[in-house]
C-alpha positions in Angstrom: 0.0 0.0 0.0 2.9 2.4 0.4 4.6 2.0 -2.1 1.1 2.9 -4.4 0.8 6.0 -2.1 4.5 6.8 -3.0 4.3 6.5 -6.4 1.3 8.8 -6.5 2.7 11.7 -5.3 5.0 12.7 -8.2 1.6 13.2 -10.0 0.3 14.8 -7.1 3.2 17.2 -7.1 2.7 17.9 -10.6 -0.6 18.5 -10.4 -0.4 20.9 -7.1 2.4 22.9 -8.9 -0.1 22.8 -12.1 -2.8 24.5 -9.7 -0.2 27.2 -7.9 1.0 28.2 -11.4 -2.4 28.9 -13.1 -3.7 30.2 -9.7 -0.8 32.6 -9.6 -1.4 33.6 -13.7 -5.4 33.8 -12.8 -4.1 36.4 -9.9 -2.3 38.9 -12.0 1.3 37.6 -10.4 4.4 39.1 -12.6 2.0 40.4 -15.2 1.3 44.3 -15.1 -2.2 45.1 -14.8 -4.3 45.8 -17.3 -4.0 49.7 -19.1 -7.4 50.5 -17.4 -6.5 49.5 -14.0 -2.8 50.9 -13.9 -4.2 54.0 -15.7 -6.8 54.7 -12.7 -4.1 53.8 -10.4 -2.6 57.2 -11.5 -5.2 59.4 -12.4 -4.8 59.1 -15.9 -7.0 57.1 -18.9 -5.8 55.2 -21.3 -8.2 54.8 -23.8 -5.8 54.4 -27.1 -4.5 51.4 -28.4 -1.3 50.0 -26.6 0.2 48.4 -29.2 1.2 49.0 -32.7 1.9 53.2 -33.1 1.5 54.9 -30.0 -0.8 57.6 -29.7 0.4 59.0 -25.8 3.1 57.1 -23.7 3.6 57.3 -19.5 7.0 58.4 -18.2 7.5 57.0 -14.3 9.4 60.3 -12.9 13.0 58.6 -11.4 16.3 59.9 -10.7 18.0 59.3 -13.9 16.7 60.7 -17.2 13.4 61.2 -15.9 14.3 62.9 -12.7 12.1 66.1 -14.1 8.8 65.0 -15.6 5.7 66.0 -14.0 2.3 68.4 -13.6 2.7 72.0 -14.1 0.6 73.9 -11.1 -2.1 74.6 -13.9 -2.5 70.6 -14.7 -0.1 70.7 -17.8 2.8 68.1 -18.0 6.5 68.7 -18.7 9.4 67.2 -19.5 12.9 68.8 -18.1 15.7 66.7 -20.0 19.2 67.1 -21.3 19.4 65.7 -25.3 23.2 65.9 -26.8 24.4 64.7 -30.3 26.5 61.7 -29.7 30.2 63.3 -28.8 29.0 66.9 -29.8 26.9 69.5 -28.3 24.6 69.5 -25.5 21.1 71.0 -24.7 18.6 71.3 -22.2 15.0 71.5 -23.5 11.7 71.9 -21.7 9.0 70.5 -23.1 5.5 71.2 -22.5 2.3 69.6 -23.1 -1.4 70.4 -22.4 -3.5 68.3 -19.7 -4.4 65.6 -22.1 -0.8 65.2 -23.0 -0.6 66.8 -26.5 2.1 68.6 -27.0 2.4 72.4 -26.7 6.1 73.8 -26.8 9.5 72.9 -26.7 12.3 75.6 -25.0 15.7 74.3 -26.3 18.6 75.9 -25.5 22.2 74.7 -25.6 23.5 73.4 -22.4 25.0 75.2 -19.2 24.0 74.4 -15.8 22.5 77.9 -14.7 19.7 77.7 -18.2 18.9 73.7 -16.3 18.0 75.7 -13.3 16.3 78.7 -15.0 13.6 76.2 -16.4 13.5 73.6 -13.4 12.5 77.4 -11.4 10.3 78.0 -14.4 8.0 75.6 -13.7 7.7 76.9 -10.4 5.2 74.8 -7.8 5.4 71.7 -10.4 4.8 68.4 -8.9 7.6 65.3 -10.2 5.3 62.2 -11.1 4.2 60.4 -14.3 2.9 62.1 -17.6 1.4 60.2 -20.3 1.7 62.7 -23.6 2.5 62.0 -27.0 5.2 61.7 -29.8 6.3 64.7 -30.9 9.2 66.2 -33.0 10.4 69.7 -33.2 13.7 70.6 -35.3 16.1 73.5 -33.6 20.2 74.0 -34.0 20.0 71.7 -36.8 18.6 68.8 -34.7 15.3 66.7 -34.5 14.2 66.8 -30.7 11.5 64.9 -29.1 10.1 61.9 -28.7 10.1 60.3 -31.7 8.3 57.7 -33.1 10.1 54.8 -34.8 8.0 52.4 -37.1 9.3 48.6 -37.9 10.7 47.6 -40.4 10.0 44.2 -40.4 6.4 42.0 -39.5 8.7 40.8 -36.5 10.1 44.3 -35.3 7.8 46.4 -32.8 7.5 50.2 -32.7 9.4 52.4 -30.6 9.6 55.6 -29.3 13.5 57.4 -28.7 14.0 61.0 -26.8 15.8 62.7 -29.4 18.8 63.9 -29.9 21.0 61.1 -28.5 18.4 58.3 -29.0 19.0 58.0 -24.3 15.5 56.9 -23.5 13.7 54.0 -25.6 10.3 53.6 -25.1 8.4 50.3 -26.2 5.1 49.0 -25.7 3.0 48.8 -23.5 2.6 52.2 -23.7 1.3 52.7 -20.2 4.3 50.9 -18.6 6.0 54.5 -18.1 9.8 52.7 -18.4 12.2 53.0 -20.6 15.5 51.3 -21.8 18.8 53.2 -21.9 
């Protein structure tokens, strides 16, 4: 009789394992949660597609290239960043976008530390937290700037979305996600 019980309980191992695993998929574990429910989670809607050509993307404020991203005392959203051509000039550009995310105006300048804090005082009692705005593009000192959309090329390539000059922030879907890859 033991030795039936014993050899039962590699299939019952199997089969408990089988359970935990689609219990854990049926719970949402390692999966983001749907555009809809991250969305509400911060105050924004995303009621566009999230894959194939991005019509607005999220930006999760951090401390790297995304340290100055945020609401605008009014409701706007901005984007304080530093674009440079690869091994050539640098720039800081300020780019501004309505409450709904389309985009308004883009203050480029080149790069010195004293024009970074001039805008960052700019935007005055601005709160640091995730936008969702669109791709844009906007052509000063010779240079495209924004966030740029970049279709595939290929049925087995996705689209992208690059801050501009410097290609230093790569967005990919799902839009919502608000990350990036360096």
């Amino acid at each position: 009789m033991s030795i039936m019980v014993f050899s039962r309980q590699p299939k019952l191992v199997l089969v408990m394992t089988t359970v935990l695993a689609v219990a854990g998929l049926m719970g949402g574990c390692g999966f983001p949660l749907p555009a809809g429910e991250s969305a509400r989670s911060e105050g924004a809607t995303f009621d566009y597609p999230l894959e194939g050509r991005p019509e607005r993307i999220a930006i999760d404020q951090n401390d790297f290239e995304a340290k100055h991203v945020g609401h605008t005392a009014d409701g706007g959203q901005f984007f304080l960043t530093t674009p440079s051509e690869p091994g050539n000039r640098s720039f800081v550009a300020l780019y501004l976008f309505d409450r709904d995310g389309r985009f308004v105006e883009a203050k480029i300048d080149l790069f010195a530390e004293e024009t970074y804090q001039r805008r960052l005082k700019e935007l005055d009692r601005a709160t640091f937290d995730r936008i969702v705005v669109e791709p844009f593009q906007v052509e000063r000192f010779n240079q495209t700037f924004g966030l740029i959309t970049d279709e595939p090329e290929a049925s087995d390539e996705i689209w992208w979305v690059t801050a501009e000059p410097g290609d230093y922030m790569a967005f990919s879907p799902p839009w919502d996600l608000g990350e990036y890859d360096t």
